[in-house]
C-alpha positions as a Python dict, from the first residue, in 0.01 Angstrom:
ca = {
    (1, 'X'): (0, 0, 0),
    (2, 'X'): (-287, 129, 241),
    (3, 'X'): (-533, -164, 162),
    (4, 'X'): (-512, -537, 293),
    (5, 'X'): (-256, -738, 45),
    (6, 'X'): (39, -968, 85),
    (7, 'X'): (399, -924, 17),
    (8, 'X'): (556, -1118, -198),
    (9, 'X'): (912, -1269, -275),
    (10, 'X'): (1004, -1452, -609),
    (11, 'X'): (1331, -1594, -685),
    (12, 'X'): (1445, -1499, -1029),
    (13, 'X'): (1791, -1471, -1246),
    (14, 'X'): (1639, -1262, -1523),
    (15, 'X'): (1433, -1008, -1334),
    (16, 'X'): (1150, -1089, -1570),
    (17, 'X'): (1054, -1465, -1474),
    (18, 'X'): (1040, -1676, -1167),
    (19, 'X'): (1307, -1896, -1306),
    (20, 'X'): (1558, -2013, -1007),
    (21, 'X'): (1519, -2205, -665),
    (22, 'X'): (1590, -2081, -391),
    (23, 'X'): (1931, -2167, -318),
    (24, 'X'): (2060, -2086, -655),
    (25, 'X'): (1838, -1752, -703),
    (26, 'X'): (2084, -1441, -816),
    (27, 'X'): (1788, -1250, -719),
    (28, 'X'): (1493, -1211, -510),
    (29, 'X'): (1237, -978, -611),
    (30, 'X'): (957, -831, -316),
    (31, 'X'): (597, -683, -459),
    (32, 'X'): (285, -597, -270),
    (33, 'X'): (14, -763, -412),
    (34, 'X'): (-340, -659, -337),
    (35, 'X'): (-757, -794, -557),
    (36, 'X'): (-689, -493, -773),
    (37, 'X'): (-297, -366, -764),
    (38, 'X'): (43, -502, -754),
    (39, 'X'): (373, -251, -667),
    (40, 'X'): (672, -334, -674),
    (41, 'X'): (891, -264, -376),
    (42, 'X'): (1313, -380, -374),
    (43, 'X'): (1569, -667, -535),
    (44, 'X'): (1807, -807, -287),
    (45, 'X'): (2098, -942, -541),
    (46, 'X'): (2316, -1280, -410),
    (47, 'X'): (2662, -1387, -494),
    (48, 'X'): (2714, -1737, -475),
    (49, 'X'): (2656, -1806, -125),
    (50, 'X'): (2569, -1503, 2),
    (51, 'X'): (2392, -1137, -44),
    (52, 'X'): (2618, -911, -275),
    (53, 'X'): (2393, -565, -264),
    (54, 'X'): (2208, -373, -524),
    (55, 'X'): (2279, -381, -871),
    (56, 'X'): (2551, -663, -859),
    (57, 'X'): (2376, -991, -891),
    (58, 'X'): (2658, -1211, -1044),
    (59, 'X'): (2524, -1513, -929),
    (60, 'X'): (2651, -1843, -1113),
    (61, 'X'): (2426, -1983, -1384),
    (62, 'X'): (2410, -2361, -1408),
    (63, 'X'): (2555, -2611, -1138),
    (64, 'X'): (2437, -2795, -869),
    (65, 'X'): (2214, -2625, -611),
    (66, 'X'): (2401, -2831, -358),
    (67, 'X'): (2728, -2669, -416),
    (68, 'X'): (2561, -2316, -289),
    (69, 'X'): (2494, -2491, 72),
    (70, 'X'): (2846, -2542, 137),
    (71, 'X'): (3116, -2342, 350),
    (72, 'X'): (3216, -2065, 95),
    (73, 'X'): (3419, -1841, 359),
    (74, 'X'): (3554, -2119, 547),
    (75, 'X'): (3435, -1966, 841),
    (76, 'X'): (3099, -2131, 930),
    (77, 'X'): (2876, -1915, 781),
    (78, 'X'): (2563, -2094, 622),
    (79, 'X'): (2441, -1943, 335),
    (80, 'X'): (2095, -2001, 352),
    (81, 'X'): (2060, -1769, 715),
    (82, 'X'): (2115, -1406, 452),
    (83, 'X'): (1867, -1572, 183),
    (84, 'X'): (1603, -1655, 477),
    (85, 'X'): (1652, -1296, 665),
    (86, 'X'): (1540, -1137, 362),
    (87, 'X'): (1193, -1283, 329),
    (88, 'X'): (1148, -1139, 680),
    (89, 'X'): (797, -935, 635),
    (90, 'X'): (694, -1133, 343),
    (91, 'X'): (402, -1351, 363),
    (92, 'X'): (474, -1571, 43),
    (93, 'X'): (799, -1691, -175),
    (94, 'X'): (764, -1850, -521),
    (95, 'X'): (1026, -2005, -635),
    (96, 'X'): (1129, -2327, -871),
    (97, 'X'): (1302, -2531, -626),
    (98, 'X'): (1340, -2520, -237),
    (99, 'X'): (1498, -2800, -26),
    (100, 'X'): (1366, -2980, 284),
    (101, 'X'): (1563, -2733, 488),
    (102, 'X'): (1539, -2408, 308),
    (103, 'X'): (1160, -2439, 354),
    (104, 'X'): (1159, -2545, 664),
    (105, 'X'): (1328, -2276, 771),
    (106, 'X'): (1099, -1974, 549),
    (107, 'X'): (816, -2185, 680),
    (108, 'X'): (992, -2060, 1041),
    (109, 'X'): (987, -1708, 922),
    (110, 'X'): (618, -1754, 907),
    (111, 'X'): (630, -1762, 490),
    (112, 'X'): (440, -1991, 278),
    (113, 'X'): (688, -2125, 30),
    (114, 'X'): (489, -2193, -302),
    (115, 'X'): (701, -2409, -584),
    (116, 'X'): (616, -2392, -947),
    (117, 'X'): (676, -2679, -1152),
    (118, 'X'): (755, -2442, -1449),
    (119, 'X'): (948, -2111, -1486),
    (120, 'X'): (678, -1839, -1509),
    (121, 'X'): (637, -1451, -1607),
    (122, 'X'): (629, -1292, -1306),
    (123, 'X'): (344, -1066, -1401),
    (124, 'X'): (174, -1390, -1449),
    (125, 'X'): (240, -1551, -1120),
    (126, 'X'): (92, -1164, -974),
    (127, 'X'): (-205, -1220, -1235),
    (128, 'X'): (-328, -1510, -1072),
    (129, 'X'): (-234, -1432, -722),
    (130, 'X'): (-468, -1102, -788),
    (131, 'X'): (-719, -1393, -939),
    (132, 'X'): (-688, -1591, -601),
    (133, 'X'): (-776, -1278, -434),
    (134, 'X'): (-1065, -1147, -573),
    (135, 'X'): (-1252, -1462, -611),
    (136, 'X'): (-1287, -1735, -342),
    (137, 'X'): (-980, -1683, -180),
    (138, 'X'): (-825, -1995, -1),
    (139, 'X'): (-798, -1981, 370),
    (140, 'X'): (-370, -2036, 315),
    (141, 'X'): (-395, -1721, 159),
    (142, 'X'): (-621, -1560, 352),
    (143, 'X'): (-400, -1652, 661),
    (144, 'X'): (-81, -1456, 509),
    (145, 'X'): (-289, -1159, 443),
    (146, 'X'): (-159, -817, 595),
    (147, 'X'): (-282, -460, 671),
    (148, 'X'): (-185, -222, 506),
    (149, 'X'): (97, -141, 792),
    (150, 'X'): (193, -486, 724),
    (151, 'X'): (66, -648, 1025),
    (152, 'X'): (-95, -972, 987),
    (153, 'X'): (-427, -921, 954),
    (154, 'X'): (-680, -1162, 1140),
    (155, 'X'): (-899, -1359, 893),
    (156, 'X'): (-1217, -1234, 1169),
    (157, 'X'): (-1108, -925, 1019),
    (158, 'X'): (-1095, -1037, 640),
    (159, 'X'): (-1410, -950, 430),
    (160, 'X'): (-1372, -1274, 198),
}
């Protein structure tokens, strides 16, 4: 995308809907979002725990998110450090539950974390991010903005 716009991540187990938290996500879907288009650009899939690769998201429906933080390989591997390396470029993640430390650390990776209360459409939570965008846009969101080489792009820069 050549214009200013933001990139995206949304945790989802359909594909369709923003409809996991963080920790439990099967999926995380990345889209750059600009005032007037939206493009979708990769899925990283997760096994329980961990990232499984493209086209295998057998994640576990159900359960406690808590279980997901645990030791899976017995080796002292945290599962959260392959969820939070993905984000890396993104400038926002929706998603329908994050805990104290998962945000803290995408907050580290410079990415605003943004809960909904309610599983949404994901062309709806683009909708009114594109909404945000053309009208009025809040200085949070003007701060994540990015060129369209995907550099930050200084709000002296932004014509909002």
């Amino acid at each position: 995308m050549d214009n200013p716009h933001l990139r995206i991540a949304l945790t989802t187990n359909s594909l369709i809907q923003c409809d996991a938290s963080f920790a439990a996500a099967r999926q995380v879907v990345f889209y750059d979002v600009a005032a007037e288009a939206a493009e979708f650009v990769d899925v990283v899939h997760f096994r329980r725990g961990g990232r499984k690769g493209p086209g295998s998201g057998q994640g576990r429906a159900g359960g406690c998110v808590m279980e997901d933080m645990g030791d899976d390989d017995g080796q002292g591997r945290d599962p959260l450090v392959e969820r939070v390396e993905a984000l890396k470029g993104c400038s926002v993640l929706f998603t329908l539950g994050l805990s104290d430390l998962a945000a803290v650390r995408v907050h580290n990776e410079k990415v605003f974390p943004v809960k909904s209360e309610t599983v949404r459409d994901i062309d709806e939570v683009i909708a009114n991010l594109q909404r945000l965008l053309k009208g009025g846009t809040p200085l949070w969101l003007r701060r994540v903005m990015r060129h369209g080489d995907g550099h930050r792009l200084p709000l002296d820069d932004q014509g909002f």
